[in-house]
N, C-alpha and C positions, 0 to 999 in steps of 0.2 A: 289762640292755638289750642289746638284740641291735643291733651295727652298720651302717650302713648300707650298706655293701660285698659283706654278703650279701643284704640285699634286692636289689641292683642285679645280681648275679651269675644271681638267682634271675629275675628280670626277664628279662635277657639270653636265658638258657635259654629261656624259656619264647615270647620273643621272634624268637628262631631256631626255635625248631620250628613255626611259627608261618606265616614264612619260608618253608620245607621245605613244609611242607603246601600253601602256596599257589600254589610250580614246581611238583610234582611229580605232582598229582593233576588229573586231568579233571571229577569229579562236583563239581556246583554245592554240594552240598552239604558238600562236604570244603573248599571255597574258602570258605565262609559260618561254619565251625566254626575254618579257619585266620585269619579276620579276628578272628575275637572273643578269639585267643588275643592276636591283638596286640596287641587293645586292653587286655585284663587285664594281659598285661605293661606296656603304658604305666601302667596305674591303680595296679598297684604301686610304680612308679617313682614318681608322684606322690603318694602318699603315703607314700612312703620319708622323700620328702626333706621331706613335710609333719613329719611326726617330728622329722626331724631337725634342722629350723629351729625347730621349736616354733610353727609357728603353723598355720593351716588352710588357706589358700589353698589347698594341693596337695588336700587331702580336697573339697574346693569345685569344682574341676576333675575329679576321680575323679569326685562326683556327676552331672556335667554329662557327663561322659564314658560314665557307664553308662546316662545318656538316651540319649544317640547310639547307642548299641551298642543298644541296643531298638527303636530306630527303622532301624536297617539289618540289624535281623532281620525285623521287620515287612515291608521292603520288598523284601530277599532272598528271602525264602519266598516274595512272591506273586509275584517273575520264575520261581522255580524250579515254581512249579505252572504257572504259561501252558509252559515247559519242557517239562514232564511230559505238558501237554495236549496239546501241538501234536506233539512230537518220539518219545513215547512212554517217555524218558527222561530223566535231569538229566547228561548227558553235555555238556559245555559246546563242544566240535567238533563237534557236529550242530547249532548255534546258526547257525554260518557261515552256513549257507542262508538265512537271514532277510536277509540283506543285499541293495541295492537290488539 
């Protein structure tokens, strides 16, 4: 049985790069691939600790969580096409101009 200190470590990791990806990058599409990292990392965490306790809740939350995360890729991709449409690119500082 593997510990739960290394799922949470692996969590972390994966939770910071996650992080990283979401300062450092302009293209919508590098922001839409750093959200889903953090939610994987949450989904791990919840079922770490589902493990760990022995019961399922946390696996019950992961499912409900991997809904979400489909539903704001559903709704990412269609900002990022009007994006594409309008701007010529998914560069998220050429967004600016939409503004009132």
């Amino acid at each position: 049985m593997v510990p739960p200190q290394y799922y949470l470590v692996l969590a972390a990791a994966i939770f910071c790069i996650g992080v990283f990806g979401l300062l450092t990058r302009r293209n919508a599409l590098m922001f839409l691939m750093s959200v889903e990292l953090m939610l994987n990392a949450a989904n791990i965490n919840l079922v770490a600790f589902s493990q760990y306790w022995g019961n399922v809740t946390g696996q019950t939350f992961g499912l409900f969580t991997m809904a979400l995360a489909a539903a704001e890729v559903a709704v990412g991709l269609g900002i990022i096409l009007v994006l594409y449409r309008n701007f010529g690119g998914v560069d998220v500082t050429d967004a600016t101009t939409m503004r009132w």
